[in-house]
C-alpha positions as semicolon CSV with decimal commas, in nm:
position;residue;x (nm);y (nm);z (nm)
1;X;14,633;9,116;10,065
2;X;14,730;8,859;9,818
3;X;14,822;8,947;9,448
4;X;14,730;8,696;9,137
5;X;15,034;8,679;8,970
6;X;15,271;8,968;9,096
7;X;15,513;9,118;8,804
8;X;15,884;9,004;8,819
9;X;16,037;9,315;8,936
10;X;16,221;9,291;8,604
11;X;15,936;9,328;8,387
12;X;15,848;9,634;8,610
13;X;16,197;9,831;8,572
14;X;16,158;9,749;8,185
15;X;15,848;9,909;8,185
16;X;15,830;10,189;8,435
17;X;16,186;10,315;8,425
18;X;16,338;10,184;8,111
19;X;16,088;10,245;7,800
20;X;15,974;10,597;7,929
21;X;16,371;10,682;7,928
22;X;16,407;10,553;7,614
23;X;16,647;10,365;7,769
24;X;16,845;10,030;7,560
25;X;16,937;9,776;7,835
26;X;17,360;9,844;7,742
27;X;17,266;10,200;7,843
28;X;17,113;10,145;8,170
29;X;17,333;9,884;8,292
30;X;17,624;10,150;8,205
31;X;17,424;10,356;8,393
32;X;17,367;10,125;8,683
33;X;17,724;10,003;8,704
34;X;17,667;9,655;8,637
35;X;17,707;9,380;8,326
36;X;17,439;9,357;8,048
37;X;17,371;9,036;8,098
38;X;17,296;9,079;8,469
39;X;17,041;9,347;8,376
40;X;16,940;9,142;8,065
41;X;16,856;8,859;8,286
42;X;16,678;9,039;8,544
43;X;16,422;9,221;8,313
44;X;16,347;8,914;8,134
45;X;16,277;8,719;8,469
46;X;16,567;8,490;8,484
47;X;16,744;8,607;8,805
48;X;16,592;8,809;9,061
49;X;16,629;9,123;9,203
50;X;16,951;9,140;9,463
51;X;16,975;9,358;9,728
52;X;17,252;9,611;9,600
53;X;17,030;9,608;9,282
54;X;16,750;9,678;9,483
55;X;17,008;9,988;9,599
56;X;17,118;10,083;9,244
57;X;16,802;10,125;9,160
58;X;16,741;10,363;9,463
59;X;17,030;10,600;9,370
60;X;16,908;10,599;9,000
61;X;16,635;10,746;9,159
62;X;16,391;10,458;9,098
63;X;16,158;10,424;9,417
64;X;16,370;10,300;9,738
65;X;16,514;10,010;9,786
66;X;16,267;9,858;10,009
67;X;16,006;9,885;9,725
68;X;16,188;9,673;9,482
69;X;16,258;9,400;9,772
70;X;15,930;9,426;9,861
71;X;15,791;9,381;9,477
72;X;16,109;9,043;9,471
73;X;15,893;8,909;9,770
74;X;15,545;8,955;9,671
75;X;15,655;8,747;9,312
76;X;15,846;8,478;9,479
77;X;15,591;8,394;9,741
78;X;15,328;8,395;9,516
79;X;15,547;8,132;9,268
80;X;15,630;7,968;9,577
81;X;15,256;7,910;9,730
82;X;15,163;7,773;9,404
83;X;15,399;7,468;9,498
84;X;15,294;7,462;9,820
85;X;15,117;7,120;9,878
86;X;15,402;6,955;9,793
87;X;15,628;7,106;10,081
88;X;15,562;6,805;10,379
89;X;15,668;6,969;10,707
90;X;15,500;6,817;11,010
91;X;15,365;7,080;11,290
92;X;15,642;7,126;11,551
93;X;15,503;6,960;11,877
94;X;15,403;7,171;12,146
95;X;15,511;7,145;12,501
96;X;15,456;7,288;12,791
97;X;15,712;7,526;12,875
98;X;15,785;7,453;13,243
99;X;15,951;7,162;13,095
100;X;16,253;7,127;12,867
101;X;16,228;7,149;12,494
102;X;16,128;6,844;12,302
103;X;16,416;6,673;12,070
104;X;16,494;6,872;11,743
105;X;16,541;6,546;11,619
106;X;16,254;6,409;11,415
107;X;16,112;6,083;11,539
């Protein structure tokens, strides 16, 4: 199923892990092992989630990993599929596959 407008998993960590905590973004990032300004960035939507943040978040104890990737995902396909009519890609040609591939190189 397709979400209107998924939250940035930033405004998510702010919000489910950070305020209840009490929590001031230099704390957490201490707490994380990573800069401020990575963290800083993240909650306010400017850089996505990473993998090993993903992780860090994990071993805080802050749903699993896959979870957070999986919330990344949801928001950048959705910001991505509102651009979507200008992507031009051409259907790849069939062919019948008793035969050899067609050229890779567009005609």
């Amino acid at each position: 199923m397709n979400m209107h407008n998924p939250p940035h998993p930033g405004e998510i960590i702010r919000e489910d892990c950070l305020e209840p905590l009490n929590l001031t973004v230099t704390a957490a990032a201490a707490w994380l092992g990573v800069s401020r300004q990575s963290l800083s960035e993240l909650l306010n939507g400017r850089n996505g989630l990473s993998a090993e943040m993903a992780i860090r978040l994990e071993k805080a104890g802050w749903s699993n990993a896959e979870t957070w990737l999986g919330v990344q995902l949801a928001h950048d396909l959705w910001r991505a599929k509102r651009n979507a009519d200008a992507i031009t890609v051409k259907p790849y040609p069939m062919h019948d596959l008793s035969e050899s591939p067609p050229s890779l190189t567009p005609p």
